[in-house]
C-alpha positions as CSV (number, residue, x, y, z in Angstrom):
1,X,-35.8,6.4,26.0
2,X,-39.6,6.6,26.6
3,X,-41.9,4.1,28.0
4,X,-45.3,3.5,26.7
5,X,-47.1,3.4,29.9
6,X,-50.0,1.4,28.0
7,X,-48.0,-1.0,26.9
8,X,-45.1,-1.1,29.0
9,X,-42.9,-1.3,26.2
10,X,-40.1,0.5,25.9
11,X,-38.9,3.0,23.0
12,X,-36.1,4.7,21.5
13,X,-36.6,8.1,20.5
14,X,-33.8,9.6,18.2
15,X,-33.1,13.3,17.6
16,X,-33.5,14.3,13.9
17,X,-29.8,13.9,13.3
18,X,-28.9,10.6,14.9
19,X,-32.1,9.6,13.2
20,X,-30.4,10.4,9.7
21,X,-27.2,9.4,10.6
22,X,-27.9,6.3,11.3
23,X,-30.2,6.3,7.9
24,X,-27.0,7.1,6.4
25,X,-24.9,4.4,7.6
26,X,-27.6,2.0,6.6
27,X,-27.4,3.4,3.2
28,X,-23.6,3.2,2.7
29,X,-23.5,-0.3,3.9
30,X,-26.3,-1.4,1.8
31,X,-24.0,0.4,-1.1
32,X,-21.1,-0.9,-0.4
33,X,-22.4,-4.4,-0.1
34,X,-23.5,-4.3,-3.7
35,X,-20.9,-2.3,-5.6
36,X,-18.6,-5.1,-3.3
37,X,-20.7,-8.5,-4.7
38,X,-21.4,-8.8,-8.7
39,X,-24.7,-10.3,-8.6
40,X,-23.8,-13.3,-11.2
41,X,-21.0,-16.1,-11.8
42,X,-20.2,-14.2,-14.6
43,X,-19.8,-10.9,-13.7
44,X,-17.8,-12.2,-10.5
45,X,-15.5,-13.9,-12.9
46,X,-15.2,-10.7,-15.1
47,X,-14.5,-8.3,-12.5
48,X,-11.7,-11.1,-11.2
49,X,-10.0,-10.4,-15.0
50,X,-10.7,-7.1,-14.7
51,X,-8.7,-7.0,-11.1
52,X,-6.0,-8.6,-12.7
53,X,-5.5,-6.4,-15.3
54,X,-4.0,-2.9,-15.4
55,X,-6.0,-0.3,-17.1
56,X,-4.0,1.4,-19.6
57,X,-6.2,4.6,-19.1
58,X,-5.8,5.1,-15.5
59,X,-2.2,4.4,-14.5
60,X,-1.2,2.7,-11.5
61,X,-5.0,0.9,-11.0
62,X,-6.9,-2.2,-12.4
63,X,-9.1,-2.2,-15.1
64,X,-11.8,-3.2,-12.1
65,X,-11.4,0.2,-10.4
66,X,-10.7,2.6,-13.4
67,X,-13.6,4.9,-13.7
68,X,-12.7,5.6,-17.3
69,X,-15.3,5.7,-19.7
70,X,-12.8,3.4,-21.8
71,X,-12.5,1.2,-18.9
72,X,-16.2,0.5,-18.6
73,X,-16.2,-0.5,-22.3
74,X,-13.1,-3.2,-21.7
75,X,-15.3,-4.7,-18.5
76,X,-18.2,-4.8,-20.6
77,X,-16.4,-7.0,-23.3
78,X,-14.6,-9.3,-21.3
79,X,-18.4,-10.0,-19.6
80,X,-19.7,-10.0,-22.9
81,X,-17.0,-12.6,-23.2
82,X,-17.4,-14.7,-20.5
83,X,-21.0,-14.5,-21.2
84,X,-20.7,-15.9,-24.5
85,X,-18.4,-18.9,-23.0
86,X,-14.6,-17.9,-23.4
87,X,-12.5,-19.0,-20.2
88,X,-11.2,-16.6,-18.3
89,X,-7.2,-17.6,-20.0
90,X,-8.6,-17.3,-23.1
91,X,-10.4,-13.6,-22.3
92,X,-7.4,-12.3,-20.5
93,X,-4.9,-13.7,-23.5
94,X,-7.1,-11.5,-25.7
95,X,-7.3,-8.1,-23.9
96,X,-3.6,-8.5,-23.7
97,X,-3.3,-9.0,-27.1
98,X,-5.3,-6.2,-27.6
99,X,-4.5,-3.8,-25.4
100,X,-0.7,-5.2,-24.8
101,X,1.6,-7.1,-22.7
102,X,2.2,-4.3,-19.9
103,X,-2.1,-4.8,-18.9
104,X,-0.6,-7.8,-16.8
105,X,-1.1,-7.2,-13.2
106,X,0.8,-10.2,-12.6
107,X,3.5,-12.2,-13.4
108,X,3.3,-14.9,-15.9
109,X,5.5,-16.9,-14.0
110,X,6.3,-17.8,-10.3
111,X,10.2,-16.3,-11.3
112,X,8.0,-12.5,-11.0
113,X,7.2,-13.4,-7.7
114,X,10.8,-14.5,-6.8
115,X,12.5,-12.1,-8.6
116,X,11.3,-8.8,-6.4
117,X,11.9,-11.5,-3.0
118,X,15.2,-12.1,-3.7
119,X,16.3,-8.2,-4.4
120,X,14.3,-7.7,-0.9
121,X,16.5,-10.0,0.8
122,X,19.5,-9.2,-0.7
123,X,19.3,-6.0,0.5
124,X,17.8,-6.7,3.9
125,X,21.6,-8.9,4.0
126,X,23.8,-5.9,2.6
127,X,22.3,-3.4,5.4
128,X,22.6,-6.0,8.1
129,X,26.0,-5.9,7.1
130,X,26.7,-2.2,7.3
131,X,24.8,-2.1,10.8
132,X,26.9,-5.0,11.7
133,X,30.3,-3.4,11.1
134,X,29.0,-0.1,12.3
135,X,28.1,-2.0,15.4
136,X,31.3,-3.0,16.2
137,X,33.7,-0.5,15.4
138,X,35.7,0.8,18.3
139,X,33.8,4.1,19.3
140,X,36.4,6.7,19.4
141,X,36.0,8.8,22.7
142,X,37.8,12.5,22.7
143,X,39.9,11.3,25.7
144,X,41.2,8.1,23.9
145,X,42.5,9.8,21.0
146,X,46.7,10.8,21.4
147,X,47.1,14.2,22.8
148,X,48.4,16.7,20.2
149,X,51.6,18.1,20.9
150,X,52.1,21.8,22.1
151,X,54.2,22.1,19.6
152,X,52.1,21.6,16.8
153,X,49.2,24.3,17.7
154,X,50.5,27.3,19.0
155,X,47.3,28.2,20.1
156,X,46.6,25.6,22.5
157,X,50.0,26.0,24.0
158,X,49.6,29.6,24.7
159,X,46.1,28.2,26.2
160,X,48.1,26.0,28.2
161,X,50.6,28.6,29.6
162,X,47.7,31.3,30.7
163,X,45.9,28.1,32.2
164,X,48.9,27.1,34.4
165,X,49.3,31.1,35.0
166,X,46.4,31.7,36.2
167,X,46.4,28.3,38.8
C-alpha cells in the first residue's frame, strides 16, 4: 500500500498479475452471472423445458446443457414456442411427441418418484439384515474349536511326540 502524502489517502497498488487476476475473476463472475439468468420470462420458462428434458443428442444431459448444434435448434423452438403463447405442458407434450417419450427427464407420475425410493429401502432393509446376522453369529476362536485327535493327523502327533521329547 502507498500513501498519497498530498492527499493523505491511501492506495492499493497491485503487481501486474494480481492486477489481471483479479480482472479475471471479475470477468468470469460477470459470465457466469449471465449465461446463469435468461434475461426474459420467456426464455427463463424455455430453458426450465429445456432442463427438463433429455437431449437425445447428448446422452446422459438436458436439452438445457447440450452443446449440440441440434440442441440449440430444439431450445430455439420451444422459445419460439413459448414466444408465440403455447404453455409450457403444451410445448413439452410436443417435443415429446416429436422427439419421443424417453426426452422425459422426469416422471409423469409421483409412482417414478416412489418407485426408485422403495427399491432404495428395500435394500437398505435386506443388508441391515445380513449385517445383523453377521453381527451376531458366535465368532469362532481357534482355541474353542474341538481339538483334533492324534489319531487323525499323523503329522501333528509326531509333532506332539518330538515336542514332549524335547521338554
Amino acid at each position: 500500500m502507498d500513501v498519497d502524502a498530498r492527499r493523505g489517502d491511501v492506495v492499493l497498488v497491485m503487481k501486474g498479475g494480481t492486477r489481471s487476476t483479479v480482472a479475471f475473476v471479475i470477468c468470469l463472475a460477470a459470465f457466469s452471472l449471465g449465461a446463469s439468468a435468461p434475461g426474459t420470462d420467456v426464455d427463463r420458462e424455455a430453458y426450465r423445458v429445456a432442463h427438463d428434458l433429455m437431449s437425445p443428442f447428448c446422452p446422459g444431459r438436458t436439452l438445457a446443457d447440450c452443446p449440440s448444434p441440434y440442441a440449440r435448434e430444439v431450445r430455439q423452438e420451444i422459445r419460439e414456442s413459448l414466444a408465440s403463447g403455447m404453455t409450457a405442458s403444451e410445448v413439452t407434450a410436443r417435443v415429446t411427441a416429436e422427439l419421443g417419450d424417453e426426452v422425459r427427464g422426469r416422471p409423469r407420475s409421483s409412482w417414478g418418484w416412489a418407485i426408485p425410493a422403495l427399491v432404495t429401502l428395500g435394500g437398505l432393509v435386506v443388508a441391515l439384515a445380513v449385517i445383523r446376522r453377521l453381527a451376531l453369529q458366535p465368532v469362532r476362536r481357534a482355541n474353542e474349536e474341538s481339538p483334533s485327535s492324534p489319531s487323525a493327523d499323523p503329522l501333528a502327533a509326531r509333532l506332539d511326540d518330538e515336542l514332549r521329547a524335547l521338554s
